[in-house]
N, C-alpha and C positions, 0 to 999 in steps of 0.2 A: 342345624343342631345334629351332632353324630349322634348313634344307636345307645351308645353307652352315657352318654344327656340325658339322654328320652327317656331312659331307664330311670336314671336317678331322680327325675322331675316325676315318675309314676310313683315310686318308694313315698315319694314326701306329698305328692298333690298339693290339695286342698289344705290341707292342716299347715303350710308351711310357715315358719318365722310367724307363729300367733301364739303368744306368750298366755299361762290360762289367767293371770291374772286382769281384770277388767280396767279399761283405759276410765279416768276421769274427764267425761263431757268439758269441753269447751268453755270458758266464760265469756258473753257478751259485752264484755267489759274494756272501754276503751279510751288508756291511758290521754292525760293532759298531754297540748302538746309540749309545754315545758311542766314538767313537775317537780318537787323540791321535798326533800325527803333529807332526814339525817343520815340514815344507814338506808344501801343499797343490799337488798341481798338478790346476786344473780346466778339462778337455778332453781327452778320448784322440785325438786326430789326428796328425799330421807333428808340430808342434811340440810338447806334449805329453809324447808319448812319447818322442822322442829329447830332453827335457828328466830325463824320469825316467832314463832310460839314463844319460845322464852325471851326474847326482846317486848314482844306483848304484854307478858307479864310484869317485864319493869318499865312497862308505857314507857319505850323509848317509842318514838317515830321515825318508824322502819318499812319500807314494800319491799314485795320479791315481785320480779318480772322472769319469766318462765318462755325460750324461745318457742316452746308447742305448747303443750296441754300440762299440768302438774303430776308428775309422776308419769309421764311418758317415755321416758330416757330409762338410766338404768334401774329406777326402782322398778319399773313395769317388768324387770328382765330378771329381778333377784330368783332366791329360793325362800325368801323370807326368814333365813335360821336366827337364830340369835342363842351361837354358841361361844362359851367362853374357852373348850377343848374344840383347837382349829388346828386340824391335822400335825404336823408335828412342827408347826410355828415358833412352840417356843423354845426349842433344842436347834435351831435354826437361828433365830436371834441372838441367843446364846454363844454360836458358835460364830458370827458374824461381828456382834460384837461386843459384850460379855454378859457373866451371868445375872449382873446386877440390874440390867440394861430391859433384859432377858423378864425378870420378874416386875420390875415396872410396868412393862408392855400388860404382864399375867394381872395385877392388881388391877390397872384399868379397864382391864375387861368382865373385872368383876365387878368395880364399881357400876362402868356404865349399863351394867344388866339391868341390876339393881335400879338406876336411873330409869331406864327402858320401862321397868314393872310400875314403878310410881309413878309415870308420866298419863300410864295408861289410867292405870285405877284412879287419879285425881281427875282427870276429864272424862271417865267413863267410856273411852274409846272402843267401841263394839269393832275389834280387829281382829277376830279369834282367834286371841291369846292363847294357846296352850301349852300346856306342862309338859313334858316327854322329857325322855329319855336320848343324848346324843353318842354313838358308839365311830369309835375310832379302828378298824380292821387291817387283817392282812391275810392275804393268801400267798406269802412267800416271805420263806424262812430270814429272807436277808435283811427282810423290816421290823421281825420281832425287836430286836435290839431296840432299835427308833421306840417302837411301841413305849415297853420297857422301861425307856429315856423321860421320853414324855408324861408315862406315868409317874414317875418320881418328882417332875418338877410340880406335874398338876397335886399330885396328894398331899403337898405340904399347903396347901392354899383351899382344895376341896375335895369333897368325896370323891374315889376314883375305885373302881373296880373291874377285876380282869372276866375278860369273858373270852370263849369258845366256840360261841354259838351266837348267831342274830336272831331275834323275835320272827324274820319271815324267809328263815332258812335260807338266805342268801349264802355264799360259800364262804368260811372265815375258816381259819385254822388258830387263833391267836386276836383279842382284840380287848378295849376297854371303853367303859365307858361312864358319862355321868349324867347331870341334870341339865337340861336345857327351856329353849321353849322354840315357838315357832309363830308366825303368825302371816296377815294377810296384807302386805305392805301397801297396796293399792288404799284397803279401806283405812286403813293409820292417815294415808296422807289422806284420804277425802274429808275425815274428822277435825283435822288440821284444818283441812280448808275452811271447812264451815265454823271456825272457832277466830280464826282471823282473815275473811273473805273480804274486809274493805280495803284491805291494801296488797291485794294480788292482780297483777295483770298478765295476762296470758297471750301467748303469740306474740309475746315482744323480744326479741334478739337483740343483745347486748352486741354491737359492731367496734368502737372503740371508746379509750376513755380518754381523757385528756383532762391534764392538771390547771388547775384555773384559781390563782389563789393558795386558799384554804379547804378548797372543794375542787369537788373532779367533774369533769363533765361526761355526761356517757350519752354515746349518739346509738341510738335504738331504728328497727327497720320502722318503727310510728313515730318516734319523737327522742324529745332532749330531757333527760334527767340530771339536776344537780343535787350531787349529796356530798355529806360531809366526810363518811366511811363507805367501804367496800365491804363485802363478803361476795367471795366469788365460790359459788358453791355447783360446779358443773362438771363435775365428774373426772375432766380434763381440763385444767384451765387453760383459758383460751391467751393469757399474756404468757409472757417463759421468763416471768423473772420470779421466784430465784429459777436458774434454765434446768426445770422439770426431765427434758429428753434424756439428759445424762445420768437423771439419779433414779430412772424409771424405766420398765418395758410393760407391753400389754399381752395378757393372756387371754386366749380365748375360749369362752365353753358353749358345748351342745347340749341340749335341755331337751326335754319331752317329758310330758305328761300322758299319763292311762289312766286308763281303768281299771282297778286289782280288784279284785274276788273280798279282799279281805285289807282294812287300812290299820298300822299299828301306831300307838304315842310315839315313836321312835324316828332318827333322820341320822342318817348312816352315813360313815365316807370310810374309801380306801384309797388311799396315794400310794399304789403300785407302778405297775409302768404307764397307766394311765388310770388318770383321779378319776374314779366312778364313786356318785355320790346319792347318797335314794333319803329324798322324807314323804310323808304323805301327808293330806290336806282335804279332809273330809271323803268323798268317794274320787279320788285323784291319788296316785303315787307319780313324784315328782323324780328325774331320774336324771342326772349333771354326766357328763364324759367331757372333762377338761383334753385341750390340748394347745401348747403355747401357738397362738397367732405369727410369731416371728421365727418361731424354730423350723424351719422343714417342711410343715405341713400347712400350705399355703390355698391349697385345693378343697374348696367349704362343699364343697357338692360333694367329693369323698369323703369328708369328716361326719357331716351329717349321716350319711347312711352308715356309715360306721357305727355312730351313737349305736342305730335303730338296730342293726343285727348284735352290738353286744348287747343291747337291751334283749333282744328275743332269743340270745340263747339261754335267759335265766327265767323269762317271764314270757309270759303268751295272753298279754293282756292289750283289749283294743288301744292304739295309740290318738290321743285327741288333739294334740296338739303338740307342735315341735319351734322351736327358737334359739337362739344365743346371744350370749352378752359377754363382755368385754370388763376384762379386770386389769386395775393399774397395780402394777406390781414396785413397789420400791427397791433399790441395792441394798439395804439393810430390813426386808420386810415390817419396819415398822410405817403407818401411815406419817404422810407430809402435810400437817395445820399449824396455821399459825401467818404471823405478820410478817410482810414484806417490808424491808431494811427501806428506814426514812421514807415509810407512806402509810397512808390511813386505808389499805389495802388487806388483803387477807385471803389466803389460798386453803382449800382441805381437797387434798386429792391422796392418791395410791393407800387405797383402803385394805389391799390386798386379800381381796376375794372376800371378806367378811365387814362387807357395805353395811350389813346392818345396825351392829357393836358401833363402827367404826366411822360414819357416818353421825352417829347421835351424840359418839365420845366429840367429832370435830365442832358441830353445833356448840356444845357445852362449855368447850374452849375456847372458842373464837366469843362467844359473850359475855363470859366469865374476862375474856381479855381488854371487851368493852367497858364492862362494870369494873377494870382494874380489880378485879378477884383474885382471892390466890386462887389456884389450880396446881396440884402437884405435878400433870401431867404435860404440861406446859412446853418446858425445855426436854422430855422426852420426846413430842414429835416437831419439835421447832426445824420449820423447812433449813433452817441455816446448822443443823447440828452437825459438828466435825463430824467427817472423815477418818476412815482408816484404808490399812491393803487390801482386806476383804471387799471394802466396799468399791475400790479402784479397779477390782476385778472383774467382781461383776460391773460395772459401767464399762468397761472393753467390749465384756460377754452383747452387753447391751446394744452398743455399737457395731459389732461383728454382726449381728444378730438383723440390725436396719439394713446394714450391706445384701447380708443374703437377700432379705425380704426384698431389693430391690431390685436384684440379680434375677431373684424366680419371678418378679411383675415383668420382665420383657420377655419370658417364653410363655406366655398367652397364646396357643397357636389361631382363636379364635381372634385376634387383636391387630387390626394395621395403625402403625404408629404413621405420624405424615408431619412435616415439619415447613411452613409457613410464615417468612416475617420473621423466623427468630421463635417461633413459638411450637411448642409441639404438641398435637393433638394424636387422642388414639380415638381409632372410630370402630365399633362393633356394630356388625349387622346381624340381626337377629332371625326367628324362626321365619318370619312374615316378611322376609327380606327388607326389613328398613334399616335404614343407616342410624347410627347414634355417634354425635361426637361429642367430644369435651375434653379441654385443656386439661393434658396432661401433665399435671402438675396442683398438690393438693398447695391452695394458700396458706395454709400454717407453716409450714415450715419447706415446703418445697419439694415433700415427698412423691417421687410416683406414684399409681393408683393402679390398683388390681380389681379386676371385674368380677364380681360375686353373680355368677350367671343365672341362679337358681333365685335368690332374691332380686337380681334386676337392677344390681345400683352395682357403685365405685365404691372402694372401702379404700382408705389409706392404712398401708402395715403396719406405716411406722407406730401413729397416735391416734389412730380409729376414728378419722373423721369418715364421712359418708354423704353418698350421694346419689340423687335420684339416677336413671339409665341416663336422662339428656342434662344433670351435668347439675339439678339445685339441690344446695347443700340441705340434708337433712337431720344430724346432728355433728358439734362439735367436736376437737376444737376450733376446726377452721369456722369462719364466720361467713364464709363468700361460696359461691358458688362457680363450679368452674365452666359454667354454658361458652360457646364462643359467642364474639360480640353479635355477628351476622346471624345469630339465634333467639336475640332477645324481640 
């Protein structure tokens, strides 16, 4: 490892990729080896689980199987916000694809607030729900406009007001802001669990499904489940129909938590040249520096310390913890729920950075879809909704975008690629001089893999699958691992 490693691995230590929110223990629990279920739901996170909750409630006969722990994926990795003003979203939708479109998007996000606050207060869910205050900022003259924009579509729907100033003197010139809340995602889903724990299995990975009938079969790394419906709720879905890669890219954010002098009801973002986003969380300020995954900046060991020195040129407070998470971004940023054409199948993926709203609005959908409910929101995120130029563009953008990311995974200058049989392996040797190999090529879709040196695994650019340094898959959406055979 060069000088300028050793640097960046001192900066981050101990704290690294350790999200503050607390993992959910393991359950001992160990699936049938055939088991027989009406509705599958595969994923224990936000969506998920408050999917199984409301299937509970109208005693349908429903499991969720969870390939790790519940809430280990990307709810372990959120900021927990649950705002309805999400940066300038909806002057974006809007402009992508129009205004009507635009306020649909804004109404469901009011409903499913509202949904969020009743779910909680009806089960008593001790998730520290709090009330605050969300502010929308800029510190350059070129966004006021946006601001401005945004403000006029949010005031006909809710209170909205111009500010100047942030509650903890962060730099603003220009900003607005309204009501939100926040809370602690980890303990939402622990509540969930212990509300419907007789039909969750854990550590069970969904590998493939196959049509059988009138039922599907799903082969699991413990066993065989047949059910009559799907809900695939894993962040990325692991099948590609309708084919996801085209109408999506992934973003990636750096995250760190401290310790401030002083925590306000408040959770802040500015989408300048980089989204920096701050909420706090009892004696914790929470602190986001987005940067797209596919765009250019492909080097996590530079990104990371980046977070850390813009975070300390505003704040000199201990840092406790640091991580990142991975957001699916849509070509029309509205989220992709809903039914797969002639199957009893079901996708909720590209939440676009506000997993929490959006996440609970898919849950709502997809059982409402079960129960043949109306739901106005329905054909608003319907995975199959037309097309336009806007939206063709960006899927270019998207694609252009896979190429680079594929272009910058061969200048690795830590990385020998070696090709074998028809097969390509890249092998890294590490500080202790041991060799690491693994088939160079992620199983989902056939992507290359880029080395994340600093956390010790393979990240795929394309659709964020991951993997340990020797090669086992550790989440989705690939399903497989890429060890070589002579390794197992």
């Amino acid at each position: 490892m060069n000088k300028k490693n050793k640097k960046n691995q001192n900066i981050i230590g101990d704290i690294m990729n350790k999200s503050i929110w607390n993992d959910i223990k393991a359950s001992t629990k160990t699936p049938k080896k055939i088991l027989e279920t009406d509705i599958l739901i595969i994923g224990g996170g936000i969506t998920g689980l408050t999917s199984l909750l409301y299937l509970s409630e109208q005693k349908k006969k429903a499991t969720l199987i969870e390939a790790n722990t519940l809430g280990s994926g990307i709810t372990n990795k959120t900021t927990g916000k649950i705002n309805i003003m999400q940066e300038y979203n909806y002057q974006t939708i809007e402009k992508i694809t129009n205004k009507k479109t635009s306020q649909k998007y804004l109404e469901s996000q009011i409903y499913i607030t509202k949904e969020i606050i009743n779910i909680i207060k009806k089960y008593k869910i001790k998730c520290d729900l709090e009330k605050n205050y969300s502010y929308l900022f800029t510190n350059d003259q070129k966004n006021i406009k946006k601001i401005i924009k945004e403000k006029q579509i949010l005031s006909k729907y809710i209170k909205c007001e111009t500010i100047t100033k942030l509650p903890n003197n962060y730099p603003c010139i220009y900003g607005i802001k309204t009501k939100s809340y926040t809370l602690n995602p980890i303990k939402y889903i622990k509540e969930i669990k212990n509300i419907c724990k007789n039909n969750i299995y854990e550590n069970t990975r969904a590998l493939t499904i196959t049509k059988k009938l009138n039922k599907y079969l799903i082969k699991t790394n413990k066993n065989k489940i047949l059910a009559k419906q799907i809900l695939i709720c894993t962040h990325y879905p692991f099948i590609n129909k309708p084919f996801i890669p085209i109408k999506t890219t992934i973003e990636k954010e750096y995250i760190i938590a401290a310790t401030p002098e002083k925590t306000y009801k408040a959770n802040m973002i500015s989408n300048d040249n980089e989204i920096i986003s701050i909420r706090y969380y009892k004696d914790k300020m929470i602190y986001t520096n987005n940067n797209s995954l596919l765009c250019n900046k492909l080097n996590h060991k530079k990104n990371m310390n980046n977070t850390i020195k813009n975070f300390k040129k505003h704040f000199n407070y201990p840092i406790t913890h640091t991580w990142y998470n991975y957001d699916i971004i849509s070509n029309d940023r509205l989220p992709i729920i809903g039914k797969i054409k002639k199957e009893n199948i079901m996708i909720a993926t590209a939440y676009n950075k506000w997993g929490m709203t959006n996440g609970i609005l898919a849950a709502k959908i997809m059982t409402d879809i079960i129960n043949n409910k109306q739901n106005e929101y329905i054909e608003l995120v319907n995975p199959y909704r037309k097309t336009n130029k806007n939206k063709l563009i960006n899927n270019c953008k998207y694609s252009y975008n896979n190429i680079k990311a594929y272009i910058k995974s061969r200048k690795q200058n830590n990385i020998k690629y070696k090709k074998e049989n028809g097969i390509e392996y890249a092998i890294y040797i590490d500080k202790n001089n041991k060799e690491h190999k693994i088939i160079n090529k992620c199983p989902h879709l056939k992507c290359k893999l880029i080395l994340n040196e600093l956390d010790q695994t393979w990240d795929c650019p394309c659709h964020g699958s991951r993997y340990t340094i020797d090669g086992k898959v550790i989440k989705g959406p690939s399903n497989y691992s890429i060890i070589p055979k002579k390794n197992y």
